[in-house]
N, C-alpha and C positions, 0 to 999 in steps of 0.2 A: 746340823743336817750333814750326812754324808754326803761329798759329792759319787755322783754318777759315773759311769768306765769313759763317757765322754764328758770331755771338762767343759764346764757351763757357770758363768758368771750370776747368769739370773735362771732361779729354779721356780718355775710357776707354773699350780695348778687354782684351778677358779676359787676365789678366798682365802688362798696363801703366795706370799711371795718369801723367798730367801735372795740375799742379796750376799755373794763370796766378797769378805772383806781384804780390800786387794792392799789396804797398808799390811798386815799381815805377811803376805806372801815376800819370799816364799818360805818361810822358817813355818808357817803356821796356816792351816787351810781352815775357815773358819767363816760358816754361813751365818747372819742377821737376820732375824724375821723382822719383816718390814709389815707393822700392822695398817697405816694407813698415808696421805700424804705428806702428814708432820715426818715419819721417820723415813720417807722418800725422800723426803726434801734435804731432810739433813745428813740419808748417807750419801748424794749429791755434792752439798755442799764439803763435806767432809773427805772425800775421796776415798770411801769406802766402795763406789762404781766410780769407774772411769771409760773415757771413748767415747765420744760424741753420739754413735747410734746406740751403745748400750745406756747411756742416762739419759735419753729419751723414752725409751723403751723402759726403765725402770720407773720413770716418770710416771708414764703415763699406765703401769700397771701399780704400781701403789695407789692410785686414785680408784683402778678398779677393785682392788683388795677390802679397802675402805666402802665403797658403796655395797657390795655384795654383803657385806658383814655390818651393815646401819639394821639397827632392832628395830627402828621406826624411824619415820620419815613423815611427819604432817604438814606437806604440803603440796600444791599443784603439780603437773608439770612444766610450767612457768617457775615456779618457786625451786623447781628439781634441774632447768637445766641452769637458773643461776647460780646454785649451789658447785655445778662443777664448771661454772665456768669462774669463779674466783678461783677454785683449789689451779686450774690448773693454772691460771694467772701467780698464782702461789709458785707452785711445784718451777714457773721459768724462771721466778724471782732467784732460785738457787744458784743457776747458773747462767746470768744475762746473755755469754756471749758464745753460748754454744746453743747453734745454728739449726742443729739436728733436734733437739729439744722442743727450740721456739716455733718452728716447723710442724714437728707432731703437736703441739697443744693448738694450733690453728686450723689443722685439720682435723683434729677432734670434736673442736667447738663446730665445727662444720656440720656434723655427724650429731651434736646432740640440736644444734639447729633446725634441725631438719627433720629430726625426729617430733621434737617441743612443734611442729608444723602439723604433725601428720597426730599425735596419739594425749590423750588426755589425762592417764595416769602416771604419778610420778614414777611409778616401778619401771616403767616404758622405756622412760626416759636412761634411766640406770643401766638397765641390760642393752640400748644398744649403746652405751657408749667401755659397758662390762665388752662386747662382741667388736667393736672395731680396736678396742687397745687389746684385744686378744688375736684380733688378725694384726695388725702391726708388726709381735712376735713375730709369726710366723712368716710373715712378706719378708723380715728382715733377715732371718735364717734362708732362706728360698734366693735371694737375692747375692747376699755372700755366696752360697755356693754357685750362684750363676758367672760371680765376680773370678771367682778360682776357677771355675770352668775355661772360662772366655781366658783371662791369662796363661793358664796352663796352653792353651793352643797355639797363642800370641808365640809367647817365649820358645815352646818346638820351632814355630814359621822361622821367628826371626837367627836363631840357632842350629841351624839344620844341620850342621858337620859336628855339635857335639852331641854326644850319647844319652849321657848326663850330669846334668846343671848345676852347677855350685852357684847357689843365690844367696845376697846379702841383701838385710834387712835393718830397719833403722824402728827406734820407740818399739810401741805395740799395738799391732792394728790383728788382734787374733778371738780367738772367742772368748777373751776377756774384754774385749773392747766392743763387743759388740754381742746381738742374743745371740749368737753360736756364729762356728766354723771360721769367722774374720774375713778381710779383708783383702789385704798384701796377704798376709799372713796363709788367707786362704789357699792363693795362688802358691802359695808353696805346698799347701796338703796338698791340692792336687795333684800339681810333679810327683810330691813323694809318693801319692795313692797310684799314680799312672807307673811308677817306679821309675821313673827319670829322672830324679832326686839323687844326686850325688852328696852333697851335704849343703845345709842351711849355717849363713852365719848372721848373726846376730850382734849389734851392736849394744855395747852396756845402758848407754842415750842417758847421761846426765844433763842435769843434777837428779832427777828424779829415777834414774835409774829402772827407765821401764824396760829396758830392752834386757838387762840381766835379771832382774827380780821376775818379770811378768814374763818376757819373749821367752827367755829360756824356760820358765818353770813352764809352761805351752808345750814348748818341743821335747824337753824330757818328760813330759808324761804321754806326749803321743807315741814316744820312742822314735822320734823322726831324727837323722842323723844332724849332728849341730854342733857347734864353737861359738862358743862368748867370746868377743873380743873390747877391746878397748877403743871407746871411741876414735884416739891418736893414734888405729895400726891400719883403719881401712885404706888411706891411700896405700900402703906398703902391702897390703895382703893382697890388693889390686893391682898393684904393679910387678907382683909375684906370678900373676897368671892364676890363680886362686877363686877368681869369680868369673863366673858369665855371665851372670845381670845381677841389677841391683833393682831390687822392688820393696816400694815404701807407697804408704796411705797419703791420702791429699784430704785437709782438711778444708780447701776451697780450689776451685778451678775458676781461673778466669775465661772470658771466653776467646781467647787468642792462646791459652794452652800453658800460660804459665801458672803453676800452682803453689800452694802456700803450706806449710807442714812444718812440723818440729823441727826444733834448730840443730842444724847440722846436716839436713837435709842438702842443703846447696852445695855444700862440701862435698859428701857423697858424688854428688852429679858430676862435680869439678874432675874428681879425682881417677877416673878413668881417662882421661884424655892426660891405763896404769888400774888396772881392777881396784877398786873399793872395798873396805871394809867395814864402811857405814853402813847403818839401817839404812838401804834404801833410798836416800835423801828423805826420808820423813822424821829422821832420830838424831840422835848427836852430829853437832856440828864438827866439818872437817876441815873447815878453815880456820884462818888466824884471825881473833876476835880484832872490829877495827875497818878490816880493810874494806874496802870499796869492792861493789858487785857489780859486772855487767851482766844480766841472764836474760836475755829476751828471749819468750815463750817458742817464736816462729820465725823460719826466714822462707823466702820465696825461690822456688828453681823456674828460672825460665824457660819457656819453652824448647828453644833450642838443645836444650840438654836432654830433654825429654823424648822418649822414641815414642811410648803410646801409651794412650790414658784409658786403663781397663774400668769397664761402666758392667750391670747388669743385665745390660742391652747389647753389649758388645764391647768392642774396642776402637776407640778412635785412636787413625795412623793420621799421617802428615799427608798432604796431596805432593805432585811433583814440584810445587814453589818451598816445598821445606817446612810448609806452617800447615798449623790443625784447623781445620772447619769446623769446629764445636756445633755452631747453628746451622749448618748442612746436615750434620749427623743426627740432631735434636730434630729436623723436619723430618726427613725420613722417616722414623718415630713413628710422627703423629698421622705419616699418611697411610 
């Protein structure tokens, strides 16, 4: 399948999903159709999708793909919601420790719970759980851009004497990691869409190399201004005068404000105060066979390094003690 003028990781309409196969990228752009939640699960496990909200989201629309396209079905709706309640026990099995996943299949089961309460036909049962993994999409799109919103205005507030922003960015939190528009990531369309956008840079982010393989193939297809660099020049290209903020995804928030994300993240944060030509880290080895590895997936930035943590709700700043109210901002919320 061709992609679209807006690049989009997951392409789905009711009874078809394509899934952009991102070991590929970016030598090759090449969509999978995903018939049901076996090949969900395994372009998951395969890192065929990546991002914690896009493999949730992939998740749980391979499941809908699969039920929409069942010829027959003889059974209750009792029988109909235990059916999706293993696949999606399945579909977490892929990826135990992403958060975002295990999250949407609990609230899924929620939705066919509730439904197996109220209706008696197995069909019943299908189509709303076919309707809440199809609003999920779109909550998740609507949300991202609320994320780039809300930062986009953050970053003018906090920045007010420059014009425009030269932002650095770490891995890839963009509409490859997510059903559209991204993250961090987003927060940079924004600036650029508001035209405040001086240039984006981008970090290569080994060993996996998302930040040159995926970040960059993002920014040059939106045409957004951008430089790959190498993991070992950010402190230097920061102490050049070169960036005005450095914005990255969080794959957990504590509730005292320090957050946890791809390793090198903490460096990044530190560092305001050699290109590849491997596959991507998924193809030939470019080390010496033998030696010993240290790769931990994640490190932690603590709070203090932290100015504000952009949500879809807003953005949480520091009060005048220095530290984030998370459960201040969370009550708000809900009043």
């Amino acid at each position: 399948m061709e992609p679209v003028s807006s690049l989009q990781a997951i392409c789905y309409k009711r009874g078809s999903l394509q899934l952009l196969d991102q070991r590929k990228l970016p030598l090759e752009t090449i969509y999978l159709d995903i018939q049901d939640a076996a090949d969900g699960w395994s372009a998951i496990r395969d890192m065929v999708v990546r991002g914690a909200p896009a493999i949730a989201i992939a998740a749980a629309l391979s499941l809908a793909v699969e039920v929409f396209n069942l010829e027959a079905f003889n059974g209750t709706s009792d029988d109909a919601a235990s059916f999706l309640n293993k696949k999606l026990e399945y579909l977490v099995s892929s990826r135990p420790t992403a958060v975002n996943l295990s999250d949407a299949a609990t609230k899924l089961k929620e939705v066919i719970s509730k439904a197996a309460a109220t209706v008696s036909e197995a069909q019943s049962i299908f189509q709303a759980y076919i309707e809440a993994a199809e609003i999920m999409l779109k909550d998740d799109v609507s949300s991202n851009k609320a994320i780039g919103s809300h930062g986009a205005s953050f970053l003018q507030h906090q920045l007010k004497n420059s014009k425009r922003l030269s932002i650095l960015t770490h891995c890839n939190t963009g509409s490859l990691a997510t059903a559209g528009y991204g993250t961090a990531l987003g927060v940079i369309r924004a600036v650029h869409t508001e035209g405040l956008l001086e240039r984006a840079y981008c970090t290569e982010t080994r060993p996996f190399n998302q930040g040159s393989r995926l970040t960059a193939f993002e920014l040059v297809h939106d045409n957004i201004p951008a430089t790959l660099i190498a993991d070992s020049a950010a402190a230097a290209l920061m102490k050049d005068g070169r960036v005005d903020a450095v914005i990255v995804g969080a794959d957990r928030v504590a509730a005292n404000g320090d957050t946890a994300n791809k390793i090198g993240t903490y460096s990044l944060a530190l560092s305001p105060k050699e290109l590849t030509h491997s596959h991507g880290g998924l193809g030939e080895p470019i080390a010496a066979s033998g030696i010993s590895v240290w790769n931990p997936a994640f490190d932690v930035t603590p709070a203090n390094l932290i100015a504000g943590i952009v949500t879809e709700k807003g953005v949480i700043t520091k009060m005048r003690s220095e530290a984030f109210d998370i459960k201040d901002f969370v009550q708000k919320l809900d009043q």
